[in-house]
N, CA, C and O of each residue as an XYZ file, in Angstrom:
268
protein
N       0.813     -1.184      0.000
C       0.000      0.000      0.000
C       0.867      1.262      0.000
O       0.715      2.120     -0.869
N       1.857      1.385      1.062
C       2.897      2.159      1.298
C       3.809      2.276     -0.457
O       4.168      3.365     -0.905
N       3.940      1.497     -0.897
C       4.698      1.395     -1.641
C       3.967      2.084     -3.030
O       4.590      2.991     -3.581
N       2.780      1.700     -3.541
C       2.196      2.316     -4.441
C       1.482      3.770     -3.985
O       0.777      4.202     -4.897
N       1.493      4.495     -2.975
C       1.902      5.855     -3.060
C       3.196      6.392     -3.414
O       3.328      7.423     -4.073
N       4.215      5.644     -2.946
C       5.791      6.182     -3.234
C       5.578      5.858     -4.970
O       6.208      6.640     -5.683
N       4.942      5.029     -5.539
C       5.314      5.145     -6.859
C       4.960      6.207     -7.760
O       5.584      6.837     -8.614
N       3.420      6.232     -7.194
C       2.101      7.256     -7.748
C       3.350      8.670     -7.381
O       3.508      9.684     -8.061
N       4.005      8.325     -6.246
C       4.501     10.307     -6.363
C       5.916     10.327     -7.515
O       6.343     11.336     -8.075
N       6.423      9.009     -7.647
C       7.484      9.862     -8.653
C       6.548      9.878    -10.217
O       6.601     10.661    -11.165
N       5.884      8.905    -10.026
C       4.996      9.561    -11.734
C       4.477     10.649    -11.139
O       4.484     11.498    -12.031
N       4.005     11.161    -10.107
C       3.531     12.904    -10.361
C       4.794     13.646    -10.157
O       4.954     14.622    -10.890
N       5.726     13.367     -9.296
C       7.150     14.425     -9.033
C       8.253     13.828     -9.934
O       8.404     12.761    -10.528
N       8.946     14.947     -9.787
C      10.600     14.281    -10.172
C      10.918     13.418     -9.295
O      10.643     13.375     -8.096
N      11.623     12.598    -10.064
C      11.871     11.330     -9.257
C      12.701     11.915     -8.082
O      12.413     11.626     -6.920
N      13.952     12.913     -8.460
C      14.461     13.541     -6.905
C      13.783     13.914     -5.484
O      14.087     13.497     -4.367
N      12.764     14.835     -5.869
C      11.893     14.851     -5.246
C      11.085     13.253     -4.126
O      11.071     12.903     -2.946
N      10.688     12.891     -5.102
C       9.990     11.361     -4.295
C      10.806     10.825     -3.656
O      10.410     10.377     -2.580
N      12.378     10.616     -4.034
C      13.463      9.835     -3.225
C      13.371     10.845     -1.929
O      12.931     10.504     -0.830
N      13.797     11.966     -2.216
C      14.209     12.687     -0.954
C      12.840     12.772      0.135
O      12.998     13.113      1.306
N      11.286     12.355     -0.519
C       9.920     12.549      0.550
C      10.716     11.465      1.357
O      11.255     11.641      2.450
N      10.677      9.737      0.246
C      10.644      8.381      1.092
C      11.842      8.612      1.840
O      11.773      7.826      2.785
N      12.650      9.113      1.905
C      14.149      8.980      2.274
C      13.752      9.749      3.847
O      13.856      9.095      4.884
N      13.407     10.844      3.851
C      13.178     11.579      5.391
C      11.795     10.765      5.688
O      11.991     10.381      6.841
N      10.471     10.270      5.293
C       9.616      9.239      5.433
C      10.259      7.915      6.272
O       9.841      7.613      7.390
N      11.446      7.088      5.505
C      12.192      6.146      6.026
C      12.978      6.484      7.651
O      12.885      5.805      8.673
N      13.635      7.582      7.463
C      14.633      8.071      8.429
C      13.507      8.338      9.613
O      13.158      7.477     10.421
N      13.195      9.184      9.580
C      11.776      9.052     10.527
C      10.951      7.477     10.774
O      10.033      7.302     11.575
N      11.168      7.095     10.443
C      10.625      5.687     11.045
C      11.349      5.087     11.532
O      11.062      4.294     12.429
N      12.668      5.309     11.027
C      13.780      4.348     11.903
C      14.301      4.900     13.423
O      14.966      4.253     14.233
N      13.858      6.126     13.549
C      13.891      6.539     14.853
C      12.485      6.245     15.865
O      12.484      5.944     17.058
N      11.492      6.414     15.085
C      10.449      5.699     15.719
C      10.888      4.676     16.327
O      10.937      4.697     17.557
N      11.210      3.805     15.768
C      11.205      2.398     15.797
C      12.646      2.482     17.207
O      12.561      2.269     18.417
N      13.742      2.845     16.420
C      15.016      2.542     17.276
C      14.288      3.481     19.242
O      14.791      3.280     20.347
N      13.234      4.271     18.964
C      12.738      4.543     20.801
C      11.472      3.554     21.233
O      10.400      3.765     21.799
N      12.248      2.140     20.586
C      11.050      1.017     21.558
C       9.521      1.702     20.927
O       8.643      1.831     21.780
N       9.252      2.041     19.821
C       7.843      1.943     19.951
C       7.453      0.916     18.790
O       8.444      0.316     18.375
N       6.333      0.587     18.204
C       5.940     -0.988     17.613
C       6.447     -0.198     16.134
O       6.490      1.030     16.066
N       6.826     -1.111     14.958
C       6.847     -0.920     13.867
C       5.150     -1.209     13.347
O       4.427     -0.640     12.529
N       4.987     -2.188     14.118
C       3.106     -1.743     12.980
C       2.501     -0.984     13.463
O       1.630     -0.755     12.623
N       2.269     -0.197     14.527
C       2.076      1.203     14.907
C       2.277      2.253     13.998
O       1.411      3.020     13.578
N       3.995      2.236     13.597
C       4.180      2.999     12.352
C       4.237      3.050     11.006
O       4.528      4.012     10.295
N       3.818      1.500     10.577
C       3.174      1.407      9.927
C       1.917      1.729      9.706
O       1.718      2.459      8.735
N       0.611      1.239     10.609
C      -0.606      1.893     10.615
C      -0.609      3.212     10.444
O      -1.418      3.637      9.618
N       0.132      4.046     11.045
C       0.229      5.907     11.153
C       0.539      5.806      9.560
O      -0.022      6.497      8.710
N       1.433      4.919      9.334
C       1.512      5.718      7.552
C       0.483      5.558      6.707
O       0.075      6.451      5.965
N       0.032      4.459      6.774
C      -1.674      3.907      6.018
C      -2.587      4.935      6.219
O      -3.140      5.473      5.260
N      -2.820      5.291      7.468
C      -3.762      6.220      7.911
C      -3.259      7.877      6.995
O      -3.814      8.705      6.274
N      -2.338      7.722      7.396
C      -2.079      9.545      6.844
C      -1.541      9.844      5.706
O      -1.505     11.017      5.334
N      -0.984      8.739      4.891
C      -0.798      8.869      3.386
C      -1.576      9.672      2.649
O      -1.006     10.548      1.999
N      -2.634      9.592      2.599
C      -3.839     10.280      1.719
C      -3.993     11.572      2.072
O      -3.829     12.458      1.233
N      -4.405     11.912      3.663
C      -3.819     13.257      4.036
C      -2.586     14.222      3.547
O      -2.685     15.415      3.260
N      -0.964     13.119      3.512
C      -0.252     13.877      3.190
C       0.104     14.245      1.582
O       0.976     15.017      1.184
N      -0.854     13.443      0.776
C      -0.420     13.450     -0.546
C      -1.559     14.525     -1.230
O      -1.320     15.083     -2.301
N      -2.834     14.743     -0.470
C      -3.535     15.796     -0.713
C      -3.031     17.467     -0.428
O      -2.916     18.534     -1.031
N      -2.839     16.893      0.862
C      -2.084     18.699      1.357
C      -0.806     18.560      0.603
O      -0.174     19.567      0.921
N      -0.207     17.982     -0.079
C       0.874     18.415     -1.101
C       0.599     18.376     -2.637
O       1.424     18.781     -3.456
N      -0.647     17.848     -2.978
C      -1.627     18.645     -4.380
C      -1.956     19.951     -3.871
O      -1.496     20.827     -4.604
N      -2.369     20.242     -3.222
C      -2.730     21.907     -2.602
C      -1.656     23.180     -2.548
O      -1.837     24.373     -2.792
N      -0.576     22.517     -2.170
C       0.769     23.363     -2.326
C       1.070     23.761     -3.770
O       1.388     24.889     -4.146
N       0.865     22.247     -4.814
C       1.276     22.117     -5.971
C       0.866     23.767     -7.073
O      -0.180     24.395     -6.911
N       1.797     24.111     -7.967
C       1.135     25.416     -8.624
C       2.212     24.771     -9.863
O       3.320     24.239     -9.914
N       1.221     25.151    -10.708
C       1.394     24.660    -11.779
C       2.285     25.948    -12.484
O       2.025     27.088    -12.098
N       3.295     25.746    -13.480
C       4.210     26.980    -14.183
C       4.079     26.742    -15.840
O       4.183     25.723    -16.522
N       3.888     27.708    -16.072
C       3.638     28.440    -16.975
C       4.887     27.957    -18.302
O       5.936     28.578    -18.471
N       4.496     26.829    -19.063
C       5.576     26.736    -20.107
C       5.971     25.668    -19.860
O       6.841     25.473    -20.709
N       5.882     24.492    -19.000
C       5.960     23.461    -18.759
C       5.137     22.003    -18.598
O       5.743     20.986    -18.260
């Protein structure tokens, strides 16, 4: 599930872009994880808020002129 949002964003972003979301996405979980709290915990939090975070970053999105 996790995984086909990370795909859906490099077909909408530059692929730089999408590496560098999953990359601080990843890093942030591994600190979750490394302070004793559950990995499917943070997993669930990502299921849950994926859709949230991929909307409020269509909203940011502005489209340019010539491209």
């Amino acid at each position: 599930m996790i995984a086909r949002r990370i795909i859906s964003l490099q077909n909408r972003d530059e692929d730089a872009t999408a590496t560098v979301r999953f990359q601080t996405v990843f890093n942030q979980g591994l600190k979750y994880i490394a302070s004793n709290c559950s990995p499917m915990a943070f997993h669930h939090h990502l299921e849950q808020d994926a859709d949230i975070i991929v909307d409020a970053r269509d909203d940011l999105t502005q489209t340019i002129a010539g491209t």
